[in-house]
ChimeraX commands (.cxc) that place a marker at each C-alpha (Angstrom):
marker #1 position 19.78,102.78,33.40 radius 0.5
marker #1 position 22.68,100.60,32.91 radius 0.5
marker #1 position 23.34,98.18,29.60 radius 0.5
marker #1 position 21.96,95.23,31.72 radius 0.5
marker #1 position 19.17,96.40,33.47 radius 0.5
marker #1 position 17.77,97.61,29.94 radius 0.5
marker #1 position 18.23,94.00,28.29 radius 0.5
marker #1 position 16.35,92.40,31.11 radius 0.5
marker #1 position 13.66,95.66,30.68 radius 0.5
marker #1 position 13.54,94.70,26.99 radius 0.5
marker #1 position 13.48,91.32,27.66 radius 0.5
marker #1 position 10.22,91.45,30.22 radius 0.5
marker #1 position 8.21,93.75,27.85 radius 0.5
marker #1 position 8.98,91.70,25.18 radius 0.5
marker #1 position 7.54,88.33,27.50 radius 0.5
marker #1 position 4.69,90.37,27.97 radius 0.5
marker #1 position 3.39,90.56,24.87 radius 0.5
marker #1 position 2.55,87.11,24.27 radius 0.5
marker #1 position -0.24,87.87,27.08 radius 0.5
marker #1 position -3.59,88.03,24.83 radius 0.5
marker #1 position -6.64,89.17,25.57 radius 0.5
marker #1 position -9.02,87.27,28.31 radius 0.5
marker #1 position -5.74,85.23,29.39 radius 0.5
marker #1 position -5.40,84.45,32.99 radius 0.5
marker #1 position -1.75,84.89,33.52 radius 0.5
marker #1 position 1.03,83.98,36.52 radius 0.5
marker #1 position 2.47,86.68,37.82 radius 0.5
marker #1 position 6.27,85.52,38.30 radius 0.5
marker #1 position 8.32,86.95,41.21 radius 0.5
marker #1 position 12.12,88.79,40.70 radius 0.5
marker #1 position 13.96,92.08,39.36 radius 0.5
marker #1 position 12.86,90.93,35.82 radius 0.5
marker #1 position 9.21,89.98,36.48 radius 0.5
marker #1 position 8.77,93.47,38.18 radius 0.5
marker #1 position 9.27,94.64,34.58 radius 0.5
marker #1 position 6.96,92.21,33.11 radius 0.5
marker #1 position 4.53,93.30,35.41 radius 0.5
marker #1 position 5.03,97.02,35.04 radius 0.5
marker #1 position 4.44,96.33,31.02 radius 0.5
marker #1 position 0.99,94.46,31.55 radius 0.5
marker #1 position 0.15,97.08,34.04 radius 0.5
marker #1 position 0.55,99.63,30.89 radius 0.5
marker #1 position -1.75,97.52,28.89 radius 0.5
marker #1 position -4.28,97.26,31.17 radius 0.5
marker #1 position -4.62,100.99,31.09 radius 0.5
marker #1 position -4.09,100.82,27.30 radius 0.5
marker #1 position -7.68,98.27,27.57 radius 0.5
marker #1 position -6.26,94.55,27.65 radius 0.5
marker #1 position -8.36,92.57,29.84 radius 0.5
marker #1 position -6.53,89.98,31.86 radius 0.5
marker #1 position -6.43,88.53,35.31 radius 0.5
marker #1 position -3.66,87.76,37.33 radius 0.5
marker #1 position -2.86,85.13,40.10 radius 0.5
marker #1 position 0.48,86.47,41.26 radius 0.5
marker #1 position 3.23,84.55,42.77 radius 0.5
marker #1 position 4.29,86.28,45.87 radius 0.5
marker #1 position 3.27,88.78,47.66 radius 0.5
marker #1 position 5.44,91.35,46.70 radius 0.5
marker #1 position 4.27,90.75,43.19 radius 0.5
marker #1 position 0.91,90.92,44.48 radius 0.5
marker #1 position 1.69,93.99,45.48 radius 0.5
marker #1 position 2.95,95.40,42.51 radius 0.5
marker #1 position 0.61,93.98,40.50 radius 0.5
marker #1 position -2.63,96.35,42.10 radius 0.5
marker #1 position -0.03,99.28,42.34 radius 0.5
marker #1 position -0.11,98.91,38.33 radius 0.5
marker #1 position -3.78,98.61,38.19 radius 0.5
marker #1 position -3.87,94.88,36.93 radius 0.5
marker #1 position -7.06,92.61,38.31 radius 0.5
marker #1 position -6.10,89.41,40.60 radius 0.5
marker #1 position -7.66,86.52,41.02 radius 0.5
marker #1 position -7.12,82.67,42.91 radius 0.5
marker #1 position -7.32,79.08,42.40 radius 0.5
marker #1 position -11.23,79.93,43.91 radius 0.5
marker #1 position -11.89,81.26,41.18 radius 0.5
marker #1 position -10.22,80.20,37.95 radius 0.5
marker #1 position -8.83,76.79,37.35 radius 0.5
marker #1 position -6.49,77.03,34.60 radius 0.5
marker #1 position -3.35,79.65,34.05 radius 0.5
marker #1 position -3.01,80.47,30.84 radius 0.5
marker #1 position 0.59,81.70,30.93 radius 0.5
marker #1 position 2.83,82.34,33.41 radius 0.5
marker #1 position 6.11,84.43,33.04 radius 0.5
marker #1 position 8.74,84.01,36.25 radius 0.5
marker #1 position 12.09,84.59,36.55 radius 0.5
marker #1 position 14.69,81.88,37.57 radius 0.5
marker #1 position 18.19,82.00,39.57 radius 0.5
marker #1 position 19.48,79.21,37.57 radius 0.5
marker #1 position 18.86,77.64,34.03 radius 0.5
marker #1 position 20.78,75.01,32.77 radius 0.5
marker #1 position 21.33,73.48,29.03 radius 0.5
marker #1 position 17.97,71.35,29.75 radius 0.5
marker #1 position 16.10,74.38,30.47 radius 0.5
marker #1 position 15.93,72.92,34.24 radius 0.5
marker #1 position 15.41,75.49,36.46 radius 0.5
marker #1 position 16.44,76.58,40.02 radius 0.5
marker #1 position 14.47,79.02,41.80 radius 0.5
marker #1 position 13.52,80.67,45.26 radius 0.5
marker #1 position 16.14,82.85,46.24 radius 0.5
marker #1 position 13.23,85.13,46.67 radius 0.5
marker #1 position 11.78,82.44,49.39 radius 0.5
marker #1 position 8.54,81.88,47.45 radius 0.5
marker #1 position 9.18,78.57,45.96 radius 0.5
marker #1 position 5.76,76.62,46.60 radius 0.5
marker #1 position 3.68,79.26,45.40 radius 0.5
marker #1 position 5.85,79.50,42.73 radius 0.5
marker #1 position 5.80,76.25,41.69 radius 0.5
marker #1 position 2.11,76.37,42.45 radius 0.5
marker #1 position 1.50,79.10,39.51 radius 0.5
marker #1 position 4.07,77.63,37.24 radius 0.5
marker #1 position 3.33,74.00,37.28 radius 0.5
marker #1 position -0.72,75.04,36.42 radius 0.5
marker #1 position 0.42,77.19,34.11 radius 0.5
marker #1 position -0.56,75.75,29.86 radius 0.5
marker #1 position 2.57,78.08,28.73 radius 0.5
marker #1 position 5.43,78.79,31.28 radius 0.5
marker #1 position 7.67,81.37,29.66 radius 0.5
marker #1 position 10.95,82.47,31.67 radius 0.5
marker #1 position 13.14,85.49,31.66 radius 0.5
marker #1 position 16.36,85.80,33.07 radius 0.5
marker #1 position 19.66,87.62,31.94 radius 0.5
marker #1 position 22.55,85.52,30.95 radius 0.5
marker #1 position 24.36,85.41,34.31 radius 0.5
marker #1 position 21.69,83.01,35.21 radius 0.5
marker #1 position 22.11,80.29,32.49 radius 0.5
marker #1 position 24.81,77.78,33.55 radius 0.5
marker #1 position 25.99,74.49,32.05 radius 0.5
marker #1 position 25.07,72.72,35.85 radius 0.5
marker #1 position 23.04,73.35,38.12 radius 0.5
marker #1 position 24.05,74.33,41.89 radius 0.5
marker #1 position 26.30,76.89,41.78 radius 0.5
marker #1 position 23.63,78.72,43.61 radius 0.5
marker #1 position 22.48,77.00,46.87 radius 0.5
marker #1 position 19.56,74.97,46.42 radius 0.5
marker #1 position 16.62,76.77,48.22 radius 0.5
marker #1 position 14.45,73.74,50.21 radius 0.5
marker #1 position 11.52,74.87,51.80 radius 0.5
marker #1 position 11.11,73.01,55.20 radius 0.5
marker #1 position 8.48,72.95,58.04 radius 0.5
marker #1 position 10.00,74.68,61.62 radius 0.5
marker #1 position 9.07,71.86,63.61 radius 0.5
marker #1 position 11.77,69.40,63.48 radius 0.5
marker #1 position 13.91,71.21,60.58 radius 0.5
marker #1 position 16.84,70.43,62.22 radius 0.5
marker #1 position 16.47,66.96,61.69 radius 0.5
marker #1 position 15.27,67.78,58.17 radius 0.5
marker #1 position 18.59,69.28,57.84 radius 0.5
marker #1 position 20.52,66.34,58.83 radius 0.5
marker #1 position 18.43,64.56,56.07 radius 0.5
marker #1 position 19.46,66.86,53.41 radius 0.5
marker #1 position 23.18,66.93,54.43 radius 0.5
marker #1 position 22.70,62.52,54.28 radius 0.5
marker #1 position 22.27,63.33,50.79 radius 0.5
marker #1 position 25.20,65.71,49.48 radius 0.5
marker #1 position 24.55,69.01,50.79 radius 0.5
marker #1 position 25.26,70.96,53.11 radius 0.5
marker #1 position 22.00,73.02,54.20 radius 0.5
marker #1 position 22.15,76.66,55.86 radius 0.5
marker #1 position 18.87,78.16,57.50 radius 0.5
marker #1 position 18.34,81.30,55.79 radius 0.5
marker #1 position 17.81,84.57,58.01 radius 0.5
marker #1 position 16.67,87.95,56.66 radius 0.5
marker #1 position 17.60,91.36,58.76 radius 0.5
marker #1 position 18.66,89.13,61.46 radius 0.5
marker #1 position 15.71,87.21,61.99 radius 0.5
marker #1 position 14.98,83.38,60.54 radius 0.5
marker #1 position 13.36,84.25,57.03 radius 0.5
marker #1 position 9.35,82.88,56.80 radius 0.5
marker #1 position 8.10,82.15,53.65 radius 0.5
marker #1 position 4.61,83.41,52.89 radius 0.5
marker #1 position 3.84,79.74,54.07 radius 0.5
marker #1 position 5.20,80.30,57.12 radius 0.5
marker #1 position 7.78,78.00,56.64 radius 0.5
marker #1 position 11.49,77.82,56.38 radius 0.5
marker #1 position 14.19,77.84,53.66 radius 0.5
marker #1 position 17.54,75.72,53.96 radius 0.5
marker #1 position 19.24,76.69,51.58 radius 0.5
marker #1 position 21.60,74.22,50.17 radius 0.5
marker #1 position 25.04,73.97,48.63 radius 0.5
marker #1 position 25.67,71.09,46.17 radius 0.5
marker #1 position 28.67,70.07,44.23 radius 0.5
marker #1 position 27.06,70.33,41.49 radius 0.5
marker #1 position 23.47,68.73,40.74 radius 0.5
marker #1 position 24.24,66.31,37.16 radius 0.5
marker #1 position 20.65,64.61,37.55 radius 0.5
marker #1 position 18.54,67.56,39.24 radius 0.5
marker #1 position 14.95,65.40,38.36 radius 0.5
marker #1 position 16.62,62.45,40.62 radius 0.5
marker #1 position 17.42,64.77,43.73 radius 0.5
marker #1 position 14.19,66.89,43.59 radius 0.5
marker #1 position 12.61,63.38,43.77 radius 0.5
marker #1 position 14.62,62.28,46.53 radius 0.5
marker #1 position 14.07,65.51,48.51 radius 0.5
marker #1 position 10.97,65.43,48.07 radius 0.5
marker #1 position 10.55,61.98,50.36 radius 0.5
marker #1 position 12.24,63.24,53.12 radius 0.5
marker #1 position 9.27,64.39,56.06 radius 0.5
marker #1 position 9.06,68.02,56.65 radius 0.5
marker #1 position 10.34,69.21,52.92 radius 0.5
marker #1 position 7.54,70.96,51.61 radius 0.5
marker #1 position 9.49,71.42,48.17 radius 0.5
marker #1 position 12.41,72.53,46.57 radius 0.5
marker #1 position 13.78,74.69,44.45 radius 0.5
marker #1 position 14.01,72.35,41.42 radius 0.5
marker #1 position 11.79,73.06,38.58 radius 0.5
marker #1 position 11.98,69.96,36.58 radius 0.5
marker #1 position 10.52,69.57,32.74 radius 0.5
marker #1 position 8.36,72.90,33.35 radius 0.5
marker #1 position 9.70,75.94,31.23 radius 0.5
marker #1 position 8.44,76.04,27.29 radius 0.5
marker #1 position 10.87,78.97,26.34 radius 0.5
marker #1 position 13.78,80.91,28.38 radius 0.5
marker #1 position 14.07,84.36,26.98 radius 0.5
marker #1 position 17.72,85.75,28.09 radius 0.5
marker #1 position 18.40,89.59,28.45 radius 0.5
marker #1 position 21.88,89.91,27.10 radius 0.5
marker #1 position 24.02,93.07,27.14 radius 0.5
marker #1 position 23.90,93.55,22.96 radius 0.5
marker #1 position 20.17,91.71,22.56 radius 0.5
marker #1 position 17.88,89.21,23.21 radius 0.5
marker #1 position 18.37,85.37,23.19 radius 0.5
marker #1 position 15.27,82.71,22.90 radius 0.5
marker #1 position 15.67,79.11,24.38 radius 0.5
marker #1 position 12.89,76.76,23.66 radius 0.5
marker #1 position 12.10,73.27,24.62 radius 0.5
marker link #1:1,2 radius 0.2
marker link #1:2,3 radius 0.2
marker link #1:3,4 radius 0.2
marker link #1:4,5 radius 0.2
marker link #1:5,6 radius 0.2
marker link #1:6,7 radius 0.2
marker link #1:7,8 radius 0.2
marker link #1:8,9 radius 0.2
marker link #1:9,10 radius 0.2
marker link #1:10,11 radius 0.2
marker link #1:11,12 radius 0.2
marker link #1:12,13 radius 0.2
marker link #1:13,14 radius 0.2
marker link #1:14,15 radius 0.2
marker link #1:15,16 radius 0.2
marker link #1:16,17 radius 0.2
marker link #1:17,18 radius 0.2
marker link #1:18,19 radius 0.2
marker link #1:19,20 radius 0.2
marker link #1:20,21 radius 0.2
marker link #1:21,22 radius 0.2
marker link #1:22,23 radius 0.2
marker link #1:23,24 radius 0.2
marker link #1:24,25 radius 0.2
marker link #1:25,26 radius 0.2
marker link #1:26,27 radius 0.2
marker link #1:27,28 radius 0.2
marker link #1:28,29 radius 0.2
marker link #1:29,30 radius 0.2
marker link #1:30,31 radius 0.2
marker link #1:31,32 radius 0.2
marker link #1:32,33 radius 0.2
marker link #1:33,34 radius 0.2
marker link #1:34,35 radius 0.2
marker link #1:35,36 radius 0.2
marker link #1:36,37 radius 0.2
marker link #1:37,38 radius 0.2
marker link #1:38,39 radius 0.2
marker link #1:39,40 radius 0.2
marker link #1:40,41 radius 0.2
marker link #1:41,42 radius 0.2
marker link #1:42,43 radius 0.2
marker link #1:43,44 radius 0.2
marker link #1:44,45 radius 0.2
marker link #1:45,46 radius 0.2
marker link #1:46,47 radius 0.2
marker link #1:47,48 radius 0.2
marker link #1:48,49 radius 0.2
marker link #1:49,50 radius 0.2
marker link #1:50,51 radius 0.2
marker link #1:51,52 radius 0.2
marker link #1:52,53 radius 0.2
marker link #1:53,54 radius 0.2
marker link #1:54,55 radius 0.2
marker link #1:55,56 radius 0.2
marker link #1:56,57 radius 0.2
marker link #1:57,58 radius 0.2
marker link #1:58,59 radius 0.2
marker link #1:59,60 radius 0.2
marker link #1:60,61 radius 0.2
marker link #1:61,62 radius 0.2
marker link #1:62,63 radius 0.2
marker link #1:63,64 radius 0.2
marker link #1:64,65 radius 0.2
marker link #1:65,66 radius 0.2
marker link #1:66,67 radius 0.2
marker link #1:67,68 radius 0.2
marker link #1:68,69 radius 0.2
marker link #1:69,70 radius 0.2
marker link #1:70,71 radius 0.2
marker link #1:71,72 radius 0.2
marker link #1:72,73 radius 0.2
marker link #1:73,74 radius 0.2
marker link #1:74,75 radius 0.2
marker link #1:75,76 radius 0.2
marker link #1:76,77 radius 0.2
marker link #1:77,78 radius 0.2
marker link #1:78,79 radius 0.2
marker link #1:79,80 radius 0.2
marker link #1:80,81 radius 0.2
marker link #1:81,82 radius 0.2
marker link #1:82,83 radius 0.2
marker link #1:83,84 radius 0.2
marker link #1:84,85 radius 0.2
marker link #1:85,86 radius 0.2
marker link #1:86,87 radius 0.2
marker link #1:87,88 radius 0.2
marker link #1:88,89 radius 0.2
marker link #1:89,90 radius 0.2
marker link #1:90,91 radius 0.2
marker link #1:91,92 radius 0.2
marker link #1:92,93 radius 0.2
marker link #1:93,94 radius 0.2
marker link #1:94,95 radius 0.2
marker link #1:95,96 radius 0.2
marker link #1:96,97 radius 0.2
marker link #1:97,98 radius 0.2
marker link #1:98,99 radius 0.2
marker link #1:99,100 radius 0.2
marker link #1:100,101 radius 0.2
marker link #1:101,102 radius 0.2
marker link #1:102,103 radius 0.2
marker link #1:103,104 radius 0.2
marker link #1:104,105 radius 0.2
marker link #1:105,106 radius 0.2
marker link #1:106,107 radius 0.2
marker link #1:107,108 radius 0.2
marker link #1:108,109 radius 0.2
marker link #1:109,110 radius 0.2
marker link #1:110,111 radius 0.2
marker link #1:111,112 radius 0.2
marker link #1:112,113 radius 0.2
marker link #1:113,114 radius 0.2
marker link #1:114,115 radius 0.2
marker link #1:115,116 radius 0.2
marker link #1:116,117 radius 0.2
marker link #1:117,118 radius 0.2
marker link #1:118,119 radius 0.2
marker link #1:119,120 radius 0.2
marker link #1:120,121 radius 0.2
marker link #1:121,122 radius 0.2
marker link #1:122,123 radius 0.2
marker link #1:123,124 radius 0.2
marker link #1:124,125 radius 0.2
marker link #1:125,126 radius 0.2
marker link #1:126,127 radius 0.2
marker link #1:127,128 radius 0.2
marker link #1:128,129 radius 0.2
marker link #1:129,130 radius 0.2
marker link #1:130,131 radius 0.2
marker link #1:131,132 radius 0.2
marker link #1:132,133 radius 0.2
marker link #1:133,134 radius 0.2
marker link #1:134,135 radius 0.2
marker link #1:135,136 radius 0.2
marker link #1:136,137 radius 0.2
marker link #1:137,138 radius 0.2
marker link #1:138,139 radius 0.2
marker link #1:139,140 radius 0.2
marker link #1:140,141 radius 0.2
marker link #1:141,142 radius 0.2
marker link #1:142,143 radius 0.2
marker link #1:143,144 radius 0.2
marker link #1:144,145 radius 0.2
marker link #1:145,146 radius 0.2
marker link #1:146,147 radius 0.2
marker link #1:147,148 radius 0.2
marker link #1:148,149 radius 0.2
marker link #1:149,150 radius 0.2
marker link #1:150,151 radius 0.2
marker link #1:151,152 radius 0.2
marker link #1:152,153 radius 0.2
marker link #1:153,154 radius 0.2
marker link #1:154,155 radius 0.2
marker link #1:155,156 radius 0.2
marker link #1:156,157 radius 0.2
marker link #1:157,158 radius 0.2
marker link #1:158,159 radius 0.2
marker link #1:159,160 radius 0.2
marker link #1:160,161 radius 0.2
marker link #1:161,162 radius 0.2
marker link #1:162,163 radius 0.2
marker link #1:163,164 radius 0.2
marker link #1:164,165 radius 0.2
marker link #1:165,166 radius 0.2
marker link #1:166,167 radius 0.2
marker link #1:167,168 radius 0.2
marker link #1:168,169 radius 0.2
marker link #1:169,170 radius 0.2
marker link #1:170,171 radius 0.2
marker link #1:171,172 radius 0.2
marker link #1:172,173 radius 0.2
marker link #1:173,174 radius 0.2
marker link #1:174,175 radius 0.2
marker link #1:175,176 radius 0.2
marker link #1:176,177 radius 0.2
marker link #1:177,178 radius 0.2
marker link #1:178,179 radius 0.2
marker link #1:179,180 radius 0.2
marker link #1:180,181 radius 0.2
marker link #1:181,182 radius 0.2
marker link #1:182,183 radius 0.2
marker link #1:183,184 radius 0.2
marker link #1:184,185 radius 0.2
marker link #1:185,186 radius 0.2
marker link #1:186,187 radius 0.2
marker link #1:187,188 radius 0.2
marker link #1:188,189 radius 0.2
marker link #1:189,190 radius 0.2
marker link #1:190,191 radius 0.2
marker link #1:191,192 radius 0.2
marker link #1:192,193 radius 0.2
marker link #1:193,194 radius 0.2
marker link #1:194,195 radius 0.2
marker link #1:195,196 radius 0.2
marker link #1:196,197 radius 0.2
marker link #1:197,198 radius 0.2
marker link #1:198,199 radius 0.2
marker link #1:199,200 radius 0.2
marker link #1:200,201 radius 0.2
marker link #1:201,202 radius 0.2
marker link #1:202,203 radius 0.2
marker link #1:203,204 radius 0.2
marker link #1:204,205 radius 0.2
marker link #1:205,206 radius 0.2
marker link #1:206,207 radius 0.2
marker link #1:207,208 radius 0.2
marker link #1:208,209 radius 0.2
marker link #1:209,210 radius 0.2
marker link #1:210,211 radius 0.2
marker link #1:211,212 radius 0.2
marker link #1:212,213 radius 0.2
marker link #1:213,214 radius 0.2
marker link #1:214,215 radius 0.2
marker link #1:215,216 radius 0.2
marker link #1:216,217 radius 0.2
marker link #1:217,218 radius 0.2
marker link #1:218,219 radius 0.2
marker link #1:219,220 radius 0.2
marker link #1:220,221 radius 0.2
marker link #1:221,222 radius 0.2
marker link #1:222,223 radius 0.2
marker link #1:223,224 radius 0.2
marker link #1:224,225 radius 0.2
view
């Protein structure tokens, strides 16, 4: 295992222990949440008793590979924590996220979420956000048109495909994703995106994260709000 890829290891197991007993916690999606989830998996065996409402589906999946119980909004109303991952964090602790392509359930875990603890390595903390294309998830029917709308307001939106084929999100949608130069008031954009018919949401997490914990090659870093 390379220098890296044990920080962020470090980094998720560490995340993982602020999970307590009886907690119902959000499964986050990404290279570094896999770890997180692989860690809680452990101490389920070990006897913790949690339940998880994951964020994806491939987290759903690896989340009953590792023996953890899952549960839904049908069943629980309140996360208690949620650990995710994030493409981008900036000095605000804004965050940009979806390059995985689940955004709204995401955002959906997150935002119900009383704690919302992220863990990225330090590639992913910038000073601005938008270096990576904003991911904007869109409904098929008319998304050209939604496209044209984005572009009206800076940026310049490219359908994303997977193996060929348009990418789906696990809400059967679409993702534009969407080059900015450089987002200075992310809350104000995510607000105006959000008006525009046939954006279901965006990638812009706004005011949501409590603490960022960073995987760094010589240690671990801890942003908080």
């Amino acid at each position: 295992m390379d220098p890296m890829e044990r920080s962020k290891k470090a980094v998720a197991e560490h995340a993982a222990n602020f999970v307590k007993e009886g907690m119902v916690v959000g499964l986050g999606s990404g290279s570094t949440a896999n770890w997180m989830i692989k860690r809680l998996g452990e101490r389920v065996q070990e006897g913790l008793n949690i339940k998880g409402i994951p964020s994806s589906f491939k987290s759903e999946r690896l989340a009953a590979e590792c023996g953890i119980p899952l549960t839904d909004f049908s069943s629980v109303d309140k996360i208690d924590i949620a650990i995710d991952g994030a493409d981008e964090v900036d000095s605000d602790l804004q965050l940009l996220k979806g390059g995985g392509g689940s955004l709204v359930r995401e955002k959906i875990v997150d935002g119900e979420a009383e704690q919302l603890i992220i863990i990225v390595d330090e590639t992913k903390i910038v000073t601005r956000l938008g270096e990576f294309p904003l991911p904007i998830e869109v409904t098929p029917f008319g998304w050209e048109l939604t496209a044209e709308n984005i572009s009206n307001l800076g940026g310049k939106p490219k359908l994303r495909h997977l193996d060929g084929e348009i990418f789906v999100t696990n809400n059967d949608n679409y993702i534009l994703d969407c080059k900015f130069p450089g987002i200075q008031k992310p809350a104000e954009l995510h607000a105006s995106l959000k008006l525009l018919t046939g954006v279901v949401e965006t990638g812009l997490f706004i005011n949501m994260a409590d603490q960022i914990i960073i995987a760094k090659q010589d240690g671990i870093e801890i942003l908080t709000k």
